[in-house]
N, C-alpha and C positions, 0 to 999 in steps of 0.2 A: 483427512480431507482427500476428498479424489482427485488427484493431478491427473490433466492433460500434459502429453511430453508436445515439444517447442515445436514439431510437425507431426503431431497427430494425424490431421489432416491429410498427411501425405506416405505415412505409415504403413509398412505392411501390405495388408488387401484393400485396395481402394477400391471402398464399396459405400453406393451412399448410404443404403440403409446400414452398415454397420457402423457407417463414422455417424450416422444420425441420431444410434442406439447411445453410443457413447459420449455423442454429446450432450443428451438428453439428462443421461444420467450423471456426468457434470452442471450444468445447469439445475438441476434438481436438489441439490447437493447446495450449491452457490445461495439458491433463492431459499432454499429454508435456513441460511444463518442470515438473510438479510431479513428475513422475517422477525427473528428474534430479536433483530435491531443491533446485527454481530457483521459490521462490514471488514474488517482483516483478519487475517491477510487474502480473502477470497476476490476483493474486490478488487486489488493490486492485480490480482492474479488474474482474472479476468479482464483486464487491461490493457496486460500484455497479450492474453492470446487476440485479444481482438483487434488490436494495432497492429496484431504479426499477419492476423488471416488479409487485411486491409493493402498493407505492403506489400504484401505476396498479389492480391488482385491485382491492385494498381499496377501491377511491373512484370508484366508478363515474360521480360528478357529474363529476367531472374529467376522468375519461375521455374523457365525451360531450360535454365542452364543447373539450375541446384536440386529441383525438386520434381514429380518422384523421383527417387532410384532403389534398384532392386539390388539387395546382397545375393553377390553371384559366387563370391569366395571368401572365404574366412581363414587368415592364418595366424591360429591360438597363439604359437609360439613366439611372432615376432606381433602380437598385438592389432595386426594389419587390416583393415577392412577395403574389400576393394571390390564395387559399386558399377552396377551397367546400366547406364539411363534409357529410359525407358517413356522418353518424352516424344517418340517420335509416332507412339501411337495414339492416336486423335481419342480414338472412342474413351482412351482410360483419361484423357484431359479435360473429356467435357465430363465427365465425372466428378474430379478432385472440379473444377468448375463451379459445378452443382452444389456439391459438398460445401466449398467456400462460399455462396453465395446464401445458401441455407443456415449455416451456421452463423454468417455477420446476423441475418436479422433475429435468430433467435437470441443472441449474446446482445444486442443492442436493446432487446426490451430489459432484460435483465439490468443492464450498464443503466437505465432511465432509473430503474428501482432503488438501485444502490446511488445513486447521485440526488434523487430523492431525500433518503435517508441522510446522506452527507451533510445536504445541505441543510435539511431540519435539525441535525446534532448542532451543526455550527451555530445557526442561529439559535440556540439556548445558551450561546457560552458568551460568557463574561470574563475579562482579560485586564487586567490594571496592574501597575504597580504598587510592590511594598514599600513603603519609604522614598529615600531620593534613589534613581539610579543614577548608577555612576556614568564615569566617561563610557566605558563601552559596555551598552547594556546586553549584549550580546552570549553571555558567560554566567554564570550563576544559579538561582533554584526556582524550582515551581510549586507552588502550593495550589493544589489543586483537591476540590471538595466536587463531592457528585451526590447530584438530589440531595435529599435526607440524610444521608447517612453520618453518623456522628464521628466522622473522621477527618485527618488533612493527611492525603496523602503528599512526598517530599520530594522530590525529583532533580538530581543535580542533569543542569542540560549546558550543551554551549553550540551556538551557530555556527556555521562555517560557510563558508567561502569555494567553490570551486567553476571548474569552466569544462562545457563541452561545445564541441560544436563553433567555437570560437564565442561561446555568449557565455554569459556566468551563472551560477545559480546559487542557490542559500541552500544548505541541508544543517539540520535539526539531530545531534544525539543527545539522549536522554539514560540517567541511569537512577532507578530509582532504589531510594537510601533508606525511609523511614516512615511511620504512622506517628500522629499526634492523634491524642483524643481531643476533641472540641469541648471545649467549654469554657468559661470565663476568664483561664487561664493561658490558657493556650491560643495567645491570641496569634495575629501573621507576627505580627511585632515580637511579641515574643520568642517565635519558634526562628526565625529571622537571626534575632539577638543570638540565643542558643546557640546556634549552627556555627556562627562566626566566633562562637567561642571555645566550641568542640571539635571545629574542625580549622585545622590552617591555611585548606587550599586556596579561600577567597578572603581576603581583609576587607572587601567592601563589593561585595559582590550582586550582581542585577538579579533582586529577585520580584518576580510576577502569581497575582492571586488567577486562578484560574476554574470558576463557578459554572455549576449549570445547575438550576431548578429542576430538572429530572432526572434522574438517572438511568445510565447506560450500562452497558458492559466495558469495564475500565481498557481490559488489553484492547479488548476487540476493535472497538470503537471511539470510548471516550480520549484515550490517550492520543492515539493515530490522529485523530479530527484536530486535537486541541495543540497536537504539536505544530501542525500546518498553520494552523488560524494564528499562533504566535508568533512565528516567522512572517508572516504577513504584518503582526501587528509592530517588530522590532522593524521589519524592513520601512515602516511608515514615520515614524520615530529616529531612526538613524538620519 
């Protein structure tokens, strides 16, 4: 994957046409895995630099106190990098300017295309419970089946709880355990039963079916889409 570093944009030689080549050929990169219907980690990724370039316009104090600066000296030995800004000439600001302004609207068709896609995966998914959940359904497994395929993949996940910003948020890990083959036997019920009897971490643990009638690319996309849209569906539920 072609990474941009976190000030590309303000890198080096601030040239537009060099930071345009290079953006270009990021984007290029970007938009052929959202083609293949492959939104992670690119889309993430994309995200941030466009929130970053966005922040950076909005706040011109900041700008001119952090960004550009040029390496004036370097010392290997004590690790040291030590940086002479270079903000007080105009013509290389309306540059980095230009640069950030060019780049938000290219990264913005891109961000439409992959939100597109987003939101067409979500809506193919199907999310229900196995059995009763318990008191906190928040902890437990996911059985999740994609398109046709004759499989349930296993997924031990558990919500959590954190805060930034003084506001809270829910984040989602997931560690994936097992294949079942699909068929008569194999039903959620069963594999459900199984689990709690092969494994001791949960005695009665929240497990959720998680379906889509097409299929995706499981890392890329299916997984990433389907862990968000079940946090949504436990935060509605709780």
């Amino acid at each position: 994957m072609k990474k941009l570093h976190e000030t590309w944009f303000a890198e080096g030689r601030i040239d537009f046409e060099l930071k345009k080549y290079m953006l270009l050929a990021y984007l290029q990169e970007v938009n052929g895995h959202f083609h293949r219907n492959k939104l992670y980690p690119h889309l993430a990724d994309l995200i941030f630099h466009y929130n970053n370039l966005r922040a950076f316009r909005e706040n011109k104090d900041s700008l001119q106190k952090s960004f550009p600066r040029r390496l004036s000296k370097a010392d290997l030995k004590q690790l040291k990098l030590i940086y002479d800004k270079i903000v007080s000439d105009d013509s290389m600001m309306q540059e980095l300017e230009q640069i950030i302004d060019y780049a938000l609207d290219k990264m913005d068709l891109s961000l439409r295309e992959g939100k597109e896609i987003y939101d067409y995966v979500e809506q193919q998914l199907t999310v229900f419970p196995v059995g009763v959940l318990p008191l906190n359904p928040a902890e437990g497994y996911i059985f999740m089946t994609n398109g046709n395929n004759r499989e349930t993949r296993v997924y031990e996940f558990q919500v959590t709880l954190f805060e930034r910003d003084s506001e809270r948020y829910r984040g989602i890990h997931t560690l994936f355990l097992c294949k079942y083959r699909k068929n008569f036997i194999h039903t959620y019920e069963y594999i459900k039963s199984d689990l709690i009897r092969s494994r001791e971490k949960y005695v009665n643990p929240a497990v959720y079916g998680v379906e889509t009638g097409l299929a995706f690319p499981v890392e890329e996309t299916l997984l990433p889409v389907a862990k968000r849209f079940l946090v949504k569906y436990i935060s509605n539920i709780s």
